[in-house]
N, CA, C and O atoms as a GROMACS GRO file, in nm:
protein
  444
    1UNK      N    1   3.637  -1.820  -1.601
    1UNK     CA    2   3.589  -1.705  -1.531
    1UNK      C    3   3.698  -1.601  -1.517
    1UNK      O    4   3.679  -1.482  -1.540
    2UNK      N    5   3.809  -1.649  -1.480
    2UNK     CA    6   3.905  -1.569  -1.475
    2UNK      C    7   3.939  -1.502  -1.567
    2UNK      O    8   3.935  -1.379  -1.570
    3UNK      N    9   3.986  -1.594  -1.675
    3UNK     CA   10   3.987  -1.529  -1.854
    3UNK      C   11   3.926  -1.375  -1.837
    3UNK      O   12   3.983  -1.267  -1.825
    4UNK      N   13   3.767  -1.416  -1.842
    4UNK     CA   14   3.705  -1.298  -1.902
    4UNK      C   15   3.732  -1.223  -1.797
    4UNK      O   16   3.658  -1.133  -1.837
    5UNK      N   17   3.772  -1.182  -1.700
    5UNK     CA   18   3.817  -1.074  -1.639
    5UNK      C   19   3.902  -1.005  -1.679
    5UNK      O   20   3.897  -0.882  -1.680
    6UNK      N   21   4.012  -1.086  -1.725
    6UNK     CA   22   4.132  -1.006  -1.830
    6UNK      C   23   4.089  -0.926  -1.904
    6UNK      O   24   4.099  -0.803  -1.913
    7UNK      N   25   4.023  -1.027  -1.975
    7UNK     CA   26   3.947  -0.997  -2.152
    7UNK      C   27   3.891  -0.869  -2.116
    7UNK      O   28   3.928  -0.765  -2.171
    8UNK      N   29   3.815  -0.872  -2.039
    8UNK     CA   30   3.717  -0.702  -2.000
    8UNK      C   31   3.856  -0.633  -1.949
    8UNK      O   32   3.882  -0.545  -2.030
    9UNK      N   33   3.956  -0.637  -1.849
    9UNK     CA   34   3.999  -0.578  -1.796
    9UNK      C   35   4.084  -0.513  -1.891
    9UNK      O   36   4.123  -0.402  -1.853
   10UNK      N   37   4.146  -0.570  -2.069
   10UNK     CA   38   4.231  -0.556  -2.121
   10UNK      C   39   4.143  -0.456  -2.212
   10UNK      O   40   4.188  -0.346  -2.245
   11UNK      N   41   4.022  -0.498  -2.250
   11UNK     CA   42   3.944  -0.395  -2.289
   11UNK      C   43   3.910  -0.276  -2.270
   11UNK      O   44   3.892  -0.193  -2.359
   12UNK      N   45   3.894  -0.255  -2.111
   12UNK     CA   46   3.872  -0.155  -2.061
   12UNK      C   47   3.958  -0.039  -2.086
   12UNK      O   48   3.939   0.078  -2.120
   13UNK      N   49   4.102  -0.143  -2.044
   13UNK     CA   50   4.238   0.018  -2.079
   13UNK      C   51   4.261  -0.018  -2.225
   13UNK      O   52   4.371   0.029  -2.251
   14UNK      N   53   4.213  -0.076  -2.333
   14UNK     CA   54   4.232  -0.027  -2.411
   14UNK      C   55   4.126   0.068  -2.492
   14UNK      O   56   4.172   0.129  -2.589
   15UNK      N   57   4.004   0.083  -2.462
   15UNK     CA   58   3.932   0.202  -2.460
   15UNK      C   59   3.936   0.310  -2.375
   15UNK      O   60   3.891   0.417  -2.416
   16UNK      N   61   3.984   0.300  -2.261
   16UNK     CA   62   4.046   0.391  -2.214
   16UNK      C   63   4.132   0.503  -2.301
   16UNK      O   64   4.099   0.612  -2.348
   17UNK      N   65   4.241   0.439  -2.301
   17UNK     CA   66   4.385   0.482  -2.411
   17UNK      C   67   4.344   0.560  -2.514
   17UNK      O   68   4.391   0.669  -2.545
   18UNK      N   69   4.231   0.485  -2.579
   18UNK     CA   70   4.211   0.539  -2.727
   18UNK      C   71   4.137   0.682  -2.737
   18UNK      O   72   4.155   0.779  -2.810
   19UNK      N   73   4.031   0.650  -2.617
   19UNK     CA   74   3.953   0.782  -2.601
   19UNK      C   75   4.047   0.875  -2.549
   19UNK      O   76   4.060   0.978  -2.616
   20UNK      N   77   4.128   0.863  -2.428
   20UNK     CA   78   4.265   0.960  -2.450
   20UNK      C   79   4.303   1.040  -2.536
   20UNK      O   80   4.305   1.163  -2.537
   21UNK      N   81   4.348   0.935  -2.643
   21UNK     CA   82   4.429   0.985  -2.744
   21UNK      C   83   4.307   1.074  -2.864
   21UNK      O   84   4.320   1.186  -2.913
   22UNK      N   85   4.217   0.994  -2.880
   22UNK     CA   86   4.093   1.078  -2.952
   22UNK      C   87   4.076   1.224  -2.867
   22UNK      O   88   4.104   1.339  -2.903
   23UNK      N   89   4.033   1.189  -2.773
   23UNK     CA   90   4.032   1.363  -2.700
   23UNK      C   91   4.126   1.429  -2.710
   23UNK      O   92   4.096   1.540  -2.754
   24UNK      N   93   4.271   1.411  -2.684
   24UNK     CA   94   4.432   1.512  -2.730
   24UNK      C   95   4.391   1.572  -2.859
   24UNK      O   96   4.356   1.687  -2.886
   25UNK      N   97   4.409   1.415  -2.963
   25UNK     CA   98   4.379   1.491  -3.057
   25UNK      C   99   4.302   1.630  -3.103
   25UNK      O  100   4.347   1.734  -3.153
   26UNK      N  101   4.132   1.578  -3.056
   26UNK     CA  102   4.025   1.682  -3.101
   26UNK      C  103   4.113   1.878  -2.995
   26UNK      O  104   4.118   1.995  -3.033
   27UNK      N  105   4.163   1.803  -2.857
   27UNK     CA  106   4.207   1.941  -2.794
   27UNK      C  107   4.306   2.047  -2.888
   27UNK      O  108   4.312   2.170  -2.886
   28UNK      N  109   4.385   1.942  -2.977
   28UNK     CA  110   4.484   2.001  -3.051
   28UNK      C  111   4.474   2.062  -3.166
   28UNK      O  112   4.569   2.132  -3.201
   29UNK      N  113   4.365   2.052  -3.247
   29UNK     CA  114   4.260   2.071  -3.363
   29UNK      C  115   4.186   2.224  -3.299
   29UNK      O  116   4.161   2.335  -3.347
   30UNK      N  117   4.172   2.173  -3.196
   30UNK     CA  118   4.099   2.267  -3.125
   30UNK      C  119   4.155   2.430  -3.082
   30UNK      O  120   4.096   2.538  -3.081
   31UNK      N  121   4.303   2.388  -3.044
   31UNK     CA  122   4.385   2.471  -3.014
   31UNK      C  123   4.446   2.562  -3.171
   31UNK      O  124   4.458   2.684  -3.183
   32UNK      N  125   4.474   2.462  -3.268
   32UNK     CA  126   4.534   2.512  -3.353
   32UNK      C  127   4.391   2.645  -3.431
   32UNK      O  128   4.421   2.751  -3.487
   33UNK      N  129   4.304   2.614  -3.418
   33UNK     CA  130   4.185   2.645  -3.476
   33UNK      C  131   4.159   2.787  -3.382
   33UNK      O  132   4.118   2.884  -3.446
   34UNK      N  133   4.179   2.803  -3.246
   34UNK     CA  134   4.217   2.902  -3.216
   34UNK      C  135   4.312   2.985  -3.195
   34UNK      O  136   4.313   3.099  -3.148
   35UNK      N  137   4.393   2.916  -3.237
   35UNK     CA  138   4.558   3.027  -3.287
   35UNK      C  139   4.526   3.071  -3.432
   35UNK      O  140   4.552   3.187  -3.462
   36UNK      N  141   4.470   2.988  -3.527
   36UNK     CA  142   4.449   3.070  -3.666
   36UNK      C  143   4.364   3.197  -3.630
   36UNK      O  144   4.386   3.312  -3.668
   37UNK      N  145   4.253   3.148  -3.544
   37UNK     CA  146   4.145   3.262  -3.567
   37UNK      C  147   4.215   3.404  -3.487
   37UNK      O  148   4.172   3.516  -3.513
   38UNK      N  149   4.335   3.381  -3.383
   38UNK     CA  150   4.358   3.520  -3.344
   38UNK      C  151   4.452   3.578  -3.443
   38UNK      O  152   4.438   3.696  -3.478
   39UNK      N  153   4.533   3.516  -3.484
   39UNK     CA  154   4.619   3.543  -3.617
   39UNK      C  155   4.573   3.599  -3.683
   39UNK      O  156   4.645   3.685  -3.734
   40UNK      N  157   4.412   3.594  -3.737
   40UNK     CA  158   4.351   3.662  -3.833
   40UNK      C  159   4.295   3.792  -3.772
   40UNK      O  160   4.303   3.898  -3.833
   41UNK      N  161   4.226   3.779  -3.628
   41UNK     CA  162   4.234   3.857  -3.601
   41UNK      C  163   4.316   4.031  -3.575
   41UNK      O  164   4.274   4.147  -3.587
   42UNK      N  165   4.434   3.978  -3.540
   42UNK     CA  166   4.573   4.025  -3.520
   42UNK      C  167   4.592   4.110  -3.696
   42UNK      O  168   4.636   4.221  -3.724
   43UNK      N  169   4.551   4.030  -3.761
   43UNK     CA  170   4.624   4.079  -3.874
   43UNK      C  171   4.484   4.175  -3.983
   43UNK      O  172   4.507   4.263  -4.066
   44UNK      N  173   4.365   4.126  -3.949
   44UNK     CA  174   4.246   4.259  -3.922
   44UNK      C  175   4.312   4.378  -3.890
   44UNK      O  176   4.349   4.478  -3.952
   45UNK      N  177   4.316   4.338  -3.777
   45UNK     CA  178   4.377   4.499  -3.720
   45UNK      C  179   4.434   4.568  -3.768
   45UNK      O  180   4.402   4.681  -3.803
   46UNK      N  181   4.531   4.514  -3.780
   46UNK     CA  182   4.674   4.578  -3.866
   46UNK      C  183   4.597   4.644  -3.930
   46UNK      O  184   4.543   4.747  -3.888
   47UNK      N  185   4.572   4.572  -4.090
   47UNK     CA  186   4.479   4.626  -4.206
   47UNK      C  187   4.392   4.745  -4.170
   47UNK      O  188   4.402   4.852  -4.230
   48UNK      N  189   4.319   4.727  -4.084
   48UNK     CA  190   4.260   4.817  -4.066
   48UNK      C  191   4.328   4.961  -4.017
   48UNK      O  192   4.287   5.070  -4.057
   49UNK      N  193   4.422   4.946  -3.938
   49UNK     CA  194   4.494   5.042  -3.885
   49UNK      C  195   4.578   5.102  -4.019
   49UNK      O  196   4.585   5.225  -4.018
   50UNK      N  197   4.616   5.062  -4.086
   50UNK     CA  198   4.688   5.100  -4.235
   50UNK      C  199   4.601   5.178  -4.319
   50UNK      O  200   4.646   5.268  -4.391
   51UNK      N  201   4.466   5.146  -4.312
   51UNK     CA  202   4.353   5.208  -4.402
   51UNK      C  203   4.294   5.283  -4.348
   51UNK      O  204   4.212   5.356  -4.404
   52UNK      N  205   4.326   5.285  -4.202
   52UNK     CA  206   4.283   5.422  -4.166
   52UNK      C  207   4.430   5.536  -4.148
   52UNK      O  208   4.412   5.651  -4.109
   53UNK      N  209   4.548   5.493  -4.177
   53UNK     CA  210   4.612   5.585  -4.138
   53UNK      C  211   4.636   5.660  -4.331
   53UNK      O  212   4.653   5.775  -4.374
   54UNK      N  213   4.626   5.542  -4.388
   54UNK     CA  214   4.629   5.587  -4.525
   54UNK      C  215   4.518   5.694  -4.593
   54UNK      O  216   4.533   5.768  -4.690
   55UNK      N  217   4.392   5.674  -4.502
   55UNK     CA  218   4.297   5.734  -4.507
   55UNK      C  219   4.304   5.932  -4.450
   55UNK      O  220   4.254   6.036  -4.493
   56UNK      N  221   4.382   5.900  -4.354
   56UNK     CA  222   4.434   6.046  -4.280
   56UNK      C  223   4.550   6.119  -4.379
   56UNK      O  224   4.567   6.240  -4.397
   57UNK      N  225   4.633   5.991  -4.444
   57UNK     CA  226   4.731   6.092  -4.511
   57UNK      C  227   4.687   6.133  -4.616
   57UNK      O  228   4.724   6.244  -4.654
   58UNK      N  229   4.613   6.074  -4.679
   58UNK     CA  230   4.536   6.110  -4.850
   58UNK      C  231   4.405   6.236  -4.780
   58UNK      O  232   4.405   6.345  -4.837
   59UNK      N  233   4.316   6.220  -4.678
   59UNK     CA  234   4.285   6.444  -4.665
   59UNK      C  235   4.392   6.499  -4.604
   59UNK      O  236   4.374   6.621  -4.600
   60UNK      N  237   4.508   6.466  -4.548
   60UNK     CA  238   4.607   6.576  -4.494
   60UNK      C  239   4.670   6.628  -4.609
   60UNK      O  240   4.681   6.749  -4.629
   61UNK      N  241   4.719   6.526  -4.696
   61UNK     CA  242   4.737   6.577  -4.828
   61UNK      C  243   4.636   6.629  -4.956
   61UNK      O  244   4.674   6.684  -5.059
   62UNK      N  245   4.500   6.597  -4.917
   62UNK     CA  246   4.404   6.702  -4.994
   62UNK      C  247   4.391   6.822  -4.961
   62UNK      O  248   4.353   6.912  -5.036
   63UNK      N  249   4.435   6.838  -4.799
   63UNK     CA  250   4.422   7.007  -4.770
   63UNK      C  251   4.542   7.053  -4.793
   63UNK      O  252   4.555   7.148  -4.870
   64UNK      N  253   4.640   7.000  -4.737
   64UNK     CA  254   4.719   7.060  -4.855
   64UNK      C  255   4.791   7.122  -4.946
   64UNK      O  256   4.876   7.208  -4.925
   65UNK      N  257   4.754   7.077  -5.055
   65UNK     CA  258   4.749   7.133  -5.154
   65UNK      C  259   4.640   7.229  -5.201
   65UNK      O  260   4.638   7.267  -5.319
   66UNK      N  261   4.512   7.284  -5.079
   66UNK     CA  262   4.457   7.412  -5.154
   66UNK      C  263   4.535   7.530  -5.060
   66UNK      O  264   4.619   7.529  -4.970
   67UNK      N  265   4.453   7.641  -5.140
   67UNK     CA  266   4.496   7.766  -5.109
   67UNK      C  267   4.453   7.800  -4.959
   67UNK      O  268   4.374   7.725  -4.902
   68UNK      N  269   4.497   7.896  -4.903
   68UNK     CA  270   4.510   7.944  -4.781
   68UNK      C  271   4.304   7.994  -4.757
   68UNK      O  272   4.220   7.996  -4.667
   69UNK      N  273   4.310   8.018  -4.866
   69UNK     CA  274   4.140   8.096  -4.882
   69UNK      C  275   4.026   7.964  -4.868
   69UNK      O  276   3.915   7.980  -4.818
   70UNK      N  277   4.076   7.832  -4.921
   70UNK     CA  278   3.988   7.748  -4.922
   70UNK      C  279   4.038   7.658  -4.807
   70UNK      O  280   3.982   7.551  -4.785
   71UNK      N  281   4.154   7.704  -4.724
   71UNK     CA  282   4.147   7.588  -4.654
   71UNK      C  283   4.085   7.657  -4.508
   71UNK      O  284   4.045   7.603  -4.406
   72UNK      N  285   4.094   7.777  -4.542
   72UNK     CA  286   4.023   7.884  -4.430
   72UNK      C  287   3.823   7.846  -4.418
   72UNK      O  288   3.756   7.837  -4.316
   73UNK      N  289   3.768   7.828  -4.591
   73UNK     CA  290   3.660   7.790  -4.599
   73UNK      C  291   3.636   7.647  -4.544
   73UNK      O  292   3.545   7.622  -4.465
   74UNK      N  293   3.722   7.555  -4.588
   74UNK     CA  294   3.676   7.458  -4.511
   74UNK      C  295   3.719   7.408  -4.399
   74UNK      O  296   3.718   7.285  -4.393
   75UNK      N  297   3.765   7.479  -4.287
   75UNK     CA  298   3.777   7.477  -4.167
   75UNK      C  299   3.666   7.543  -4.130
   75UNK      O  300   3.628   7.513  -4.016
   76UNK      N  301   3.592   7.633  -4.194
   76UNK     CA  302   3.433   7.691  -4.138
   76UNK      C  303   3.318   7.601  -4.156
   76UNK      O  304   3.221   7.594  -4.080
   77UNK      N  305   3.345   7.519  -4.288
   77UNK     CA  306   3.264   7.409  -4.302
   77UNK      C  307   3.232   7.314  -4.216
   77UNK      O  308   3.130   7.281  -4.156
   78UNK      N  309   3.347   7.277  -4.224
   78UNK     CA  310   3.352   7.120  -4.091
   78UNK      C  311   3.333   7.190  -3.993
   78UNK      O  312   3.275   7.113  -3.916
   79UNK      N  313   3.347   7.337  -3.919
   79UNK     CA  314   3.310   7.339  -3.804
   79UNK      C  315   3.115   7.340  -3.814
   79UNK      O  316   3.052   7.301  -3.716
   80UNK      N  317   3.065   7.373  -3.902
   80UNK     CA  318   2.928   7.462  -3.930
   80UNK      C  319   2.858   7.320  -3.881
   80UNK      O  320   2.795   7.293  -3.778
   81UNK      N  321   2.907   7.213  -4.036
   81UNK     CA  322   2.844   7.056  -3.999
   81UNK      C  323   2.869   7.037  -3.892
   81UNK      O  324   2.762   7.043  -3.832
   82UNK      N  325   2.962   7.012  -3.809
   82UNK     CA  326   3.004   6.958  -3.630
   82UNK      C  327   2.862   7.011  -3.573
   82UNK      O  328   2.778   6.931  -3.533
   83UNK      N  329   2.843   7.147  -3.573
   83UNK     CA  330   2.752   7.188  -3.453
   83UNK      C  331   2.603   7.151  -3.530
   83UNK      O  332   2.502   7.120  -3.467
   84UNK      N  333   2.609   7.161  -3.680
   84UNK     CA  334   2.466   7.100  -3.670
   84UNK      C  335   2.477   6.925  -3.683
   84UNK      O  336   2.360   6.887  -3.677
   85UNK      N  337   2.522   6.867  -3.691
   85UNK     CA  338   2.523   6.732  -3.659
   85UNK      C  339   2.506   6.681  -3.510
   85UNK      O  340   2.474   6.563  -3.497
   86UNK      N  341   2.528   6.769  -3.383
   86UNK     CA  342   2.573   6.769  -3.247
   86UNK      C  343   2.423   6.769  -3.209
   86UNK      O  344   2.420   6.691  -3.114
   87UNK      N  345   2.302   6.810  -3.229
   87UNK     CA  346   2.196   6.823  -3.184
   87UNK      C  347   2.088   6.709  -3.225
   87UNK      O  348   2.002   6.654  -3.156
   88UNK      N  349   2.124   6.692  -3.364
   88UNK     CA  350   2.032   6.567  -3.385
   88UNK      C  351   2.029   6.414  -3.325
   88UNK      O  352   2.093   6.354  -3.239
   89UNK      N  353   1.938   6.385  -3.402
   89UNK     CA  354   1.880   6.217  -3.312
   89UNK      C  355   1.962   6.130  -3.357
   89UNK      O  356   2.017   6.168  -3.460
   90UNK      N  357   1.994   6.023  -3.318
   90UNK     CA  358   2.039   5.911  -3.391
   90UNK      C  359   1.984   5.841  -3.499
   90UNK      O  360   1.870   5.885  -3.506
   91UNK      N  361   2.000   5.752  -3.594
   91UNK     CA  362   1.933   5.726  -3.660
   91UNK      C  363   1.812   5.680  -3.683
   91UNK      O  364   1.757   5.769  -3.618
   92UNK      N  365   1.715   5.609  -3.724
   92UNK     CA  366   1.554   5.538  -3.648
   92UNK      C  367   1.601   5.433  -3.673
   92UNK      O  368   1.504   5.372  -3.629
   93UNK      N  369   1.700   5.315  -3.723
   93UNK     CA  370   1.686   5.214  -3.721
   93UNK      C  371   1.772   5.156  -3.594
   93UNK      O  372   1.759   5.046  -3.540
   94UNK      N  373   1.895   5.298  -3.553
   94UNK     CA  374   1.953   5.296  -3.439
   94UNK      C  375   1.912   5.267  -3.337
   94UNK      O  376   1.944   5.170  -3.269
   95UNK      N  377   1.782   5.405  -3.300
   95UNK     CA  378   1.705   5.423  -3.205
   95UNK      C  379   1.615   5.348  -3.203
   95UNK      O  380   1.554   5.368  -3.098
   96UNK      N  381   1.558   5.250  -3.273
   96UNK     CA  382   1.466   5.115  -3.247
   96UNK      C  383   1.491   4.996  -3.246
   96UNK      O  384   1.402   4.912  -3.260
   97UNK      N  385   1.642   4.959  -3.226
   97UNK     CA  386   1.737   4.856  -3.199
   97UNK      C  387   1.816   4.822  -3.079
   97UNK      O  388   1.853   4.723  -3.017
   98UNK      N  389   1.827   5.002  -3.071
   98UNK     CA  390   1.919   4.991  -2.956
   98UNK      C  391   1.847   4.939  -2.836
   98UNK      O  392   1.726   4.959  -2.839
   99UNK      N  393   1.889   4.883  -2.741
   99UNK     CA  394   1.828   4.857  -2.632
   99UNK      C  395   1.800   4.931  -2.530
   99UNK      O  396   1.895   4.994  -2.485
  100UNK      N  397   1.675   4.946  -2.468
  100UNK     CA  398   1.567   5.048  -2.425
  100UNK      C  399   1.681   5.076  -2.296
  100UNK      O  400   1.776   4.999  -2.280
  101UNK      N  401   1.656   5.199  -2.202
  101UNK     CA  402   1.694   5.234  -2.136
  101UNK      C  403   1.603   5.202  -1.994
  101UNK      O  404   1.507   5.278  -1.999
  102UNK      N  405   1.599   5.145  -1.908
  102UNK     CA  406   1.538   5.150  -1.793
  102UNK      C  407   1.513   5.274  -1.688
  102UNK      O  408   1.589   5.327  -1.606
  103UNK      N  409   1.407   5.293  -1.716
  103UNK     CA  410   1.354   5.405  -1.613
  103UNK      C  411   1.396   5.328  -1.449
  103UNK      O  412   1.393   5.209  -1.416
  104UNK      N  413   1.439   5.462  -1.363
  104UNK     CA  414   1.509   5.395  -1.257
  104UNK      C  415   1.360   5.432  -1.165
  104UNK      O  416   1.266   5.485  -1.224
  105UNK      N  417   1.350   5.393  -0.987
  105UNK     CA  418   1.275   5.449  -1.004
  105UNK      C  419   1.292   5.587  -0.876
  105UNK      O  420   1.388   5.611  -0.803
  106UNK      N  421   1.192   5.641  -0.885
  106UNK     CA  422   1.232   5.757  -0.793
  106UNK      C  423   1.276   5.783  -0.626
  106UNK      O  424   1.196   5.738  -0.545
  107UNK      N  425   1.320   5.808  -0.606
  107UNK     CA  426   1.400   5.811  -0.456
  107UNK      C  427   1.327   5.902  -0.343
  107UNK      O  428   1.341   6.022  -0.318
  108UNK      N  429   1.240   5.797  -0.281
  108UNK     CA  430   1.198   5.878  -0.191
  108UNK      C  431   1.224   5.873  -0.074
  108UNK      O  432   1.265   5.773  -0.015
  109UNK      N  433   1.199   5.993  -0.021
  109UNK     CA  434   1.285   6.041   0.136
  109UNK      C  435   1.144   6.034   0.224
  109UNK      O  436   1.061   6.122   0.199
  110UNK      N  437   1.117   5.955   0.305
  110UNK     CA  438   1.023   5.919   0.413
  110UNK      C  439   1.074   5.972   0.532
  110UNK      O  440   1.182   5.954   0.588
  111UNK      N  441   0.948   6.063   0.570
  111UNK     CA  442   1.012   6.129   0.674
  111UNK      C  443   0.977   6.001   0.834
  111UNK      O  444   1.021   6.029   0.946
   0.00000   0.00000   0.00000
């Protein structure tokens, strides 16, 4: 009788232990798996920040190089598009995706 008290008792911490060590493990898998993914993140960015700054120097350097007459025209351009772009709707696949706006409701003053 005694025996098997051991026997279970020796069992016990040694499933104990193991599941321990199984859980560290999976935490550490776990951890490393979220240090890659901000890394990649981190380094998105970057990229992106490069392709957009590369993006600014390739039209700073398309304007440029034109003449005083065309860079006069297209400073009238981009302003012309700005103001008609400023009035229109969003797109329809925008505006039937986006999520609806809640009507609030009206505030009334009881005398």
């Amino acid at each position: 009788m005694r025996i098997f008290r051991i026997i279970i008792l020796i069992l016990l911490s040694l499933s104990f232990s193991v599941s321990l060590e199984s859980c560290s493990k999976f935490q550490q898998s776990k951890r490393q798996e979220a240090q890659r993914r901000r890394q990649f993140e981190k380094e998105k960015k970057q990229r992106d920040r490069e392709a957009e700054k590369a993006y600014k120097e390739a039209l700073d350097r398309h304007y440029a190089i034109q003449d005083d007459n065309t860079q006069q025209m297209m400073k009238q351009t981009a302003r012309k598009s700005q103001l008609n772009r400023d009035h229109k709707k969003e797109g329809f696949f925008k505006r039937l995706f986006a999520p609806k706006q809640r009507k609030t409701k009206p505030h009334r003053i009881e005398k």
